[in-house]
C-alpha positions in Angstrom: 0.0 0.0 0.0 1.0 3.4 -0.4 -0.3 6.0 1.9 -3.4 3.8 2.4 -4.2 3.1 -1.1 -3.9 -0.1 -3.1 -1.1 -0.1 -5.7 -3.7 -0.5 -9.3 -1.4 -1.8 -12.6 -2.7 -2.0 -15.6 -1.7 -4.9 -17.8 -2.7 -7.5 -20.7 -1.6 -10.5 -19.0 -2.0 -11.5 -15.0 1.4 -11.4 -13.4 2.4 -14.8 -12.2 3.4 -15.8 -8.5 1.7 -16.5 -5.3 2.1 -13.2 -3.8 0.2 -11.3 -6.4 -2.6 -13.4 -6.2 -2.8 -14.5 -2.7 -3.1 -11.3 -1.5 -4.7 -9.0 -4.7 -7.9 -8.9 -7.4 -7.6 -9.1 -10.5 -10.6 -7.7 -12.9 -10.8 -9.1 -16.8 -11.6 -5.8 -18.4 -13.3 -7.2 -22.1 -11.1 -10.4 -22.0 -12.5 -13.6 -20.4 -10.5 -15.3 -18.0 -8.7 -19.0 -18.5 -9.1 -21.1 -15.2 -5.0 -20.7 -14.8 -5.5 -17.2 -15.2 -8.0 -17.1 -12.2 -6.9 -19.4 -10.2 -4.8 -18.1 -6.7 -6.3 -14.8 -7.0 -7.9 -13.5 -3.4 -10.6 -11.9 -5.7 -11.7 -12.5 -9.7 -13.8 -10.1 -11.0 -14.8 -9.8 -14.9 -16.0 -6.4 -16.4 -17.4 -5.4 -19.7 -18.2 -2.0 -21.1 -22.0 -0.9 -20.4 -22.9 -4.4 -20.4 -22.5 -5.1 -24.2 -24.9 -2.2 -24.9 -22.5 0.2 -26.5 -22.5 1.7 -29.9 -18.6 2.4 -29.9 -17.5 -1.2 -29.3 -17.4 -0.9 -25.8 -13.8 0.3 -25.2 -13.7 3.9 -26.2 -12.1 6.0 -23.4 -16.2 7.4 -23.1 -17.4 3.8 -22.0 -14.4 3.2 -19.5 -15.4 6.9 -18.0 -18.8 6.9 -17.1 -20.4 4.0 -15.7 -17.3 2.6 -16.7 -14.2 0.6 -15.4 -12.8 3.5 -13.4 -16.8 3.4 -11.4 -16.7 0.1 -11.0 -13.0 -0.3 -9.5 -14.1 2.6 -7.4 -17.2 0.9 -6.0 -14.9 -2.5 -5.2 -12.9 -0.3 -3.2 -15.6 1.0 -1.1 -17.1 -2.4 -0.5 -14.0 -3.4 1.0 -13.8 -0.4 2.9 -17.2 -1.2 4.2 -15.9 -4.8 5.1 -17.2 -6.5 2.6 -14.4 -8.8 1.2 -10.7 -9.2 2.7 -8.4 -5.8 2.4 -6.5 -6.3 -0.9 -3.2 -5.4 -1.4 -2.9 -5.0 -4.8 -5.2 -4.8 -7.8 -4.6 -5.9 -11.5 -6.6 -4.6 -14.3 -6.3 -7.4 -17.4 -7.4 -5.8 -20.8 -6.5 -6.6 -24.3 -3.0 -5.1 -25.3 -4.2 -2.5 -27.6 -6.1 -1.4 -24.8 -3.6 -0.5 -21.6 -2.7 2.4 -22.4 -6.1 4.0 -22.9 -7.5 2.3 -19.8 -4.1 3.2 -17.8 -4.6 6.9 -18.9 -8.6 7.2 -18.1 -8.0 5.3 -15.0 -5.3 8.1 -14.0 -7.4 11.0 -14.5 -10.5 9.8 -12.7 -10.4 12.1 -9.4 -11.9 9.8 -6.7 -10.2 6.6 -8.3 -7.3 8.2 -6.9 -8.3 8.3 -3.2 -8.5 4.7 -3.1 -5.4 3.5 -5.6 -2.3 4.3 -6.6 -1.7 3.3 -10.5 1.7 2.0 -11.8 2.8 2.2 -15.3 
């Protein structure tokens, strides 16, 4: 953690080793998961842009804004805060390659994101 918040990456593959996933959530972000790429993780969680209804294919930096990824990472976070789930200690964001850096740049800019993570490049 860093001052309080949980360190958030942004990647196109889950890291591999038992302390990334004993102890952190990852969220699939468009991509499904394999069972080896669940497996180990404290929390699995799968998200999809506006629920398949979206007219600009569901990744646009508009859909991952509002109602979007950024919301529903911030509404994990207060649920643990709340005590629902064990603390996390890190999160990981798995997206499609051509996506990180879109999803790592929205994810920066979203104002109350950043009270409960930290993101890494």
């Amino acid at each position: 953690m860093q001052g309080g918040r949980v360190p958030l990456f942004v990647r196109s593959h889950p890291p591999q080793g038992q302390v990334w996933r004993s102890h952190g959530g990852v969220v699939f972000a468009g991509v499904p998961p394999t069972p080896e790429q669940a497996q180990g993780w404290a929390c699995v969680l799968e998200w999809s842009a506006n629920g398949g209804e979206v007219s600009h294919g569901g990744h646009c930096l508009c859909c991952v804004g509002r109602g979007g990824l950024d919301q529903f990472l911030l509404a994990q976070a207060q649920s643990r805060v709340r005590g629902v789930g064990a603390p996390l200690e890190v999160m990981v964001v798995v997206c499609p390659p051509e996506l990180v850096k879109a999803y790592a740049t929205q994810l920066k800019t979203s104002i109350f994101l950043s009270s409960f993570y930290a993101l890494y490049p």
